[in-house]
HTML snippet that shows the backbone in 3Dmol.js (N, CA, C, O; Angstrom):
<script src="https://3Dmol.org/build/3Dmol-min.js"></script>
<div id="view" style="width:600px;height:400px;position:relative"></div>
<script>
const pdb = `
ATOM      1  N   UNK A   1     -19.461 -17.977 -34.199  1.00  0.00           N
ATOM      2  CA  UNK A   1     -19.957 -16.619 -33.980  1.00  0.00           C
ATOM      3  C   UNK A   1     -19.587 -16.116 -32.573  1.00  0.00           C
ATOM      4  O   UNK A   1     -19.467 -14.905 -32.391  1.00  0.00           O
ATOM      5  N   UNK A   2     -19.422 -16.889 -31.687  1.00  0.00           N
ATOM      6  CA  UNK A   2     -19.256 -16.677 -30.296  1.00  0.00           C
ATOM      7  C   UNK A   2     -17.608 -16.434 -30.327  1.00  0.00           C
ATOM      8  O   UNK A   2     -17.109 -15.367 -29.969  1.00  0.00           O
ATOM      9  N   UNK A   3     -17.124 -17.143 -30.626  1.00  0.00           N
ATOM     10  CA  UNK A   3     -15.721 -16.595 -30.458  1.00  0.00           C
ATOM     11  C   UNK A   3     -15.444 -15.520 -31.278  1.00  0.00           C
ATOM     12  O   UNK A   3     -14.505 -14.908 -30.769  1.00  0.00           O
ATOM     13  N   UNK A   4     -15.836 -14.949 -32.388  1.00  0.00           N
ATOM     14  CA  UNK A   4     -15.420 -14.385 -33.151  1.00  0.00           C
ATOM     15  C   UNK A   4     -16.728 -12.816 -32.066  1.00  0.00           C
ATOM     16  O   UNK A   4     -16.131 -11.778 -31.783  1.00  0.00           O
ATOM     17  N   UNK A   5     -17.812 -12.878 -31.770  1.00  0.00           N
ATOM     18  CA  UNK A   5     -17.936 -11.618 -30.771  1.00  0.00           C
ATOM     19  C   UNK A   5     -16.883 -11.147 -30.067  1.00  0.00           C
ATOM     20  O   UNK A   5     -16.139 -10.171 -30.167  1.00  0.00           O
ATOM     21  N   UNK A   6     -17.057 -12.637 -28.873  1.00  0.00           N
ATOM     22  CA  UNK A   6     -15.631 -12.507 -27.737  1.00  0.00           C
ATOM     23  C   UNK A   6     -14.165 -11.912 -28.678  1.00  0.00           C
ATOM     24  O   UNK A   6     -13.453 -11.301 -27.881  1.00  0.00           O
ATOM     25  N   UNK A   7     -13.765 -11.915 -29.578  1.00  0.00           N
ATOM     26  CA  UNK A   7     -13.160 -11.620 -29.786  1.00  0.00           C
ATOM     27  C   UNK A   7     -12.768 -10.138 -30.046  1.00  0.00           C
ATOM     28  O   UNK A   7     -11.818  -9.501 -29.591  1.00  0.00           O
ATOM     29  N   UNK A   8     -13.868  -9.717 -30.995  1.00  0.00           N
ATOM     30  CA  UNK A   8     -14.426  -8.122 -31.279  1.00  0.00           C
ATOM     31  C   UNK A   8     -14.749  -7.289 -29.295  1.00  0.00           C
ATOM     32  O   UNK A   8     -14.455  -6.124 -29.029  1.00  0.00           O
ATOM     33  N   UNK A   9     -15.255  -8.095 -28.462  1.00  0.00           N
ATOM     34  CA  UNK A   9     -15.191  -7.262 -27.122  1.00  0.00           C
ATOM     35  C   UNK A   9     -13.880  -7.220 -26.375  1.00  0.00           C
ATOM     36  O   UNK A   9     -13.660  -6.283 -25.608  1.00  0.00           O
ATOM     37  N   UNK A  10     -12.812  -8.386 -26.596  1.00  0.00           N
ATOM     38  CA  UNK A  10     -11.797  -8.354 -26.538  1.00  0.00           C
ATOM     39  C   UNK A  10     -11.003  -6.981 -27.068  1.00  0.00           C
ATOM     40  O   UNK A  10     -10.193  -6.297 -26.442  1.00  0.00           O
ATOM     41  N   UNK A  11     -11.448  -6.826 -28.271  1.00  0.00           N
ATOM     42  CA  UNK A  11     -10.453  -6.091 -29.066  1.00  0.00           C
ATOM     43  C   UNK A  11     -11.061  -4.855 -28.915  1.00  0.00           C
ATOM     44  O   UNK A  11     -10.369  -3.969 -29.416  1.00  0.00           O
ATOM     45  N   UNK A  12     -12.206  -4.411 -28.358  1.00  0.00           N
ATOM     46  CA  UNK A  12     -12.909  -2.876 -27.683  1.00  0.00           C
ATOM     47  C   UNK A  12     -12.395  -3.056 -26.611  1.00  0.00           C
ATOM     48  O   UNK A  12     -11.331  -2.438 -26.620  1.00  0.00           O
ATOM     49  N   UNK A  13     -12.553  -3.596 -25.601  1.00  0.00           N
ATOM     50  CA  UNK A  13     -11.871  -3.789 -24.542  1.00  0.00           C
ATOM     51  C   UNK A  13     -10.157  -3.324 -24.352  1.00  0.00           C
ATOM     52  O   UNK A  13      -9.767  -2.851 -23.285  1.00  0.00           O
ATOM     53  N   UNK A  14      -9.440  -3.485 -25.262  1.00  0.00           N
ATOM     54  CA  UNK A  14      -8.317  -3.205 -25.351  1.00  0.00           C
ATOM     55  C   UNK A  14      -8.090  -2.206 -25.724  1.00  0.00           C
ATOM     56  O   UNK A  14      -7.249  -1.638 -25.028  1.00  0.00           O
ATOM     57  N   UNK A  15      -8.505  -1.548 -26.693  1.00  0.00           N
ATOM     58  CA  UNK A  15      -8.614  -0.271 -27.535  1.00  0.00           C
ATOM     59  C   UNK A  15      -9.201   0.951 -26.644  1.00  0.00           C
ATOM     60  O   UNK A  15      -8.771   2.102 -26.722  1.00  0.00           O
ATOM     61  N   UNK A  16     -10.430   0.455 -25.634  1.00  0.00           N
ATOM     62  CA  UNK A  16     -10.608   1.330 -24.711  1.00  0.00           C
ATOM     63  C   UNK A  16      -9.660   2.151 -23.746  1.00  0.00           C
ATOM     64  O   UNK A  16      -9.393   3.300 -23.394  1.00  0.00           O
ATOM     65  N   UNK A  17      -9.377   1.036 -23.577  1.00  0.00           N
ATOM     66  CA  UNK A  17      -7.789   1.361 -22.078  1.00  0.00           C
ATOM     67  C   UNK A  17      -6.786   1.671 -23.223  1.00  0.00           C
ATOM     68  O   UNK A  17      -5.840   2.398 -22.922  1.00  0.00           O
ATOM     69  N   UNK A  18      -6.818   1.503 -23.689  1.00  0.00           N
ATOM     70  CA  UNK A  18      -5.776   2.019 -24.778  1.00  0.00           C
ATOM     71  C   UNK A  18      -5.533   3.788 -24.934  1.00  0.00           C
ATOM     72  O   UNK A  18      -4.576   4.550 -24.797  1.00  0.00           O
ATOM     73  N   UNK A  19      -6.798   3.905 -25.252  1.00  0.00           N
ATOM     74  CA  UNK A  19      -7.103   5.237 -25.404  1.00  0.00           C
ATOM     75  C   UNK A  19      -7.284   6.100 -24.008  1.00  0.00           C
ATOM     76  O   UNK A  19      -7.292   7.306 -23.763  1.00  0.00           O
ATOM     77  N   UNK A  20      -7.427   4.882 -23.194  1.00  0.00           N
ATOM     78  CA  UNK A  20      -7.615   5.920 -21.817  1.00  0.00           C
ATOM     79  C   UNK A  20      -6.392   5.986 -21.415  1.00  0.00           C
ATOM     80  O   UNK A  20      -6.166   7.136 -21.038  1.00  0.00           O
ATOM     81  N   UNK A  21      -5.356   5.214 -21.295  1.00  0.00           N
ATOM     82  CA  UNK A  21      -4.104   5.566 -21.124  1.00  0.00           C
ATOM     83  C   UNK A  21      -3.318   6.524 -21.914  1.00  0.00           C
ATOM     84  O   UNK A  21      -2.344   7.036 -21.363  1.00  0.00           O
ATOM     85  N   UNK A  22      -3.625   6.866 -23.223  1.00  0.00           N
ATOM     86  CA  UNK A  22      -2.854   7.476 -24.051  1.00  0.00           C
ATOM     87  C   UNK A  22      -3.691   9.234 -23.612  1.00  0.00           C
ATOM     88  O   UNK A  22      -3.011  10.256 -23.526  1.00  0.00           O
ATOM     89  N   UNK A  23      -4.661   9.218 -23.474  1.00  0.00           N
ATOM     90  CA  UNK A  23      -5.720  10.471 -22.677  1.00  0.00           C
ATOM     91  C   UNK A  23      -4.819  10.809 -21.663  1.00  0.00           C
ATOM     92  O   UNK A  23      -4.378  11.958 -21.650  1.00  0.00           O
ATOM     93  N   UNK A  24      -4.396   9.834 -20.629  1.00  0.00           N
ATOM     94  CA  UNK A  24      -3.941  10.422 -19.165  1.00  0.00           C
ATOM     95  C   UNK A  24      -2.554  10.543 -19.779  1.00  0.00           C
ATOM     96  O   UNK A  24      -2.323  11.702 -20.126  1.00  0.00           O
ATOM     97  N   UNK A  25      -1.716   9.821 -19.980  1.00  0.00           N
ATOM     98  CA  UNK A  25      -0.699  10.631 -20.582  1.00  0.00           C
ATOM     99  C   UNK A  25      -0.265  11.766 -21.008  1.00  0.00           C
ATOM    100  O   UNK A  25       0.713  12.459 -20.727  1.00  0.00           O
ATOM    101  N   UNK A  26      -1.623  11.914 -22.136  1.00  0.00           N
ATOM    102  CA  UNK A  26      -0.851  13.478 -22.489  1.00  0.00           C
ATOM    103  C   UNK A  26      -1.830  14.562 -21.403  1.00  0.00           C
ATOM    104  O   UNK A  26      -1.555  15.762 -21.429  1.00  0.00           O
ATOM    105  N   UNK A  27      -2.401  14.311 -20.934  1.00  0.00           N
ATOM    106  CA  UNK A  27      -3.389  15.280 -19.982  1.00  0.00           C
ATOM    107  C   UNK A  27      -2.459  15.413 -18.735  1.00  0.00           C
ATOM    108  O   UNK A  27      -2.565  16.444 -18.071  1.00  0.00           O
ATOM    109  N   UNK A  28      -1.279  14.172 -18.245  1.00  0.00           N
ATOM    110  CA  UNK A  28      -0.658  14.605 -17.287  1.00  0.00           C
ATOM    111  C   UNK A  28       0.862  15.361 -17.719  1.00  0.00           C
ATOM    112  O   UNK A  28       1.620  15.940 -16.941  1.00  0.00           O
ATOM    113  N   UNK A  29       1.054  15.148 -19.295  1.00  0.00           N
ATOM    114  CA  UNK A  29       2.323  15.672 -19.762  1.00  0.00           C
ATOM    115  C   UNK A  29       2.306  17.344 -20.520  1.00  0.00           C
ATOM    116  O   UNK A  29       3.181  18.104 -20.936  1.00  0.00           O
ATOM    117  N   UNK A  30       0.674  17.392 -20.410  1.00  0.00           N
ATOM    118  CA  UNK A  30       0.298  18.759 -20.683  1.00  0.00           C
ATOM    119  C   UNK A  30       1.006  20.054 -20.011  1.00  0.00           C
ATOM    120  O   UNK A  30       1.773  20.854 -20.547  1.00  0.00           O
ATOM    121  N   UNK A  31       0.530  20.024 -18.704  1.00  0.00           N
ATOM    122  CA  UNK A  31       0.675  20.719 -17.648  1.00  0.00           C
ATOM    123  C   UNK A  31       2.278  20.817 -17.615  1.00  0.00           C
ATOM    124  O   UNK A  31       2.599  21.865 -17.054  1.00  0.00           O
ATOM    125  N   UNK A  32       3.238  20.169 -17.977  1.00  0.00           N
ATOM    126  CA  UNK A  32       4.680  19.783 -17.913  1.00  0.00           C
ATOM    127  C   UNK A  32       4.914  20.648 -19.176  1.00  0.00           C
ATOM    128  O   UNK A  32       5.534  21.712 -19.156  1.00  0.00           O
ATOM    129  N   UNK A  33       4.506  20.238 -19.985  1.00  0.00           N
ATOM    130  CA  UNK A  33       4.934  20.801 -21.315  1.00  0.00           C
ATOM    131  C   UNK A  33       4.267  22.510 -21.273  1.00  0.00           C
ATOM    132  O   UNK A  33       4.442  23.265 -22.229  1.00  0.00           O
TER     133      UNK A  33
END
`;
const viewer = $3Dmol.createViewer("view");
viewer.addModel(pdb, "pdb");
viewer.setStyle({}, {cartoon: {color: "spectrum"}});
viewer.zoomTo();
viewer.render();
</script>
């Protein structure tokens, strides 16, 4: 059960920055476009 959490916060964890990078991206390619 423990690895398989760690794993699921792993995989929010990633998905977070994920999405926050893909946010600043187009928020800085906005202004360009």
């Amino acid at each position: 059960m423990a690895i398989l959490e760690a794993g699921n916060i792993n995989i929010n964890v990633y998905h977070y920055l994920g999405m926050l990078l893909f946010c600043q991206q187009s928020y800085q390619g906005f202004p360009s476009a």
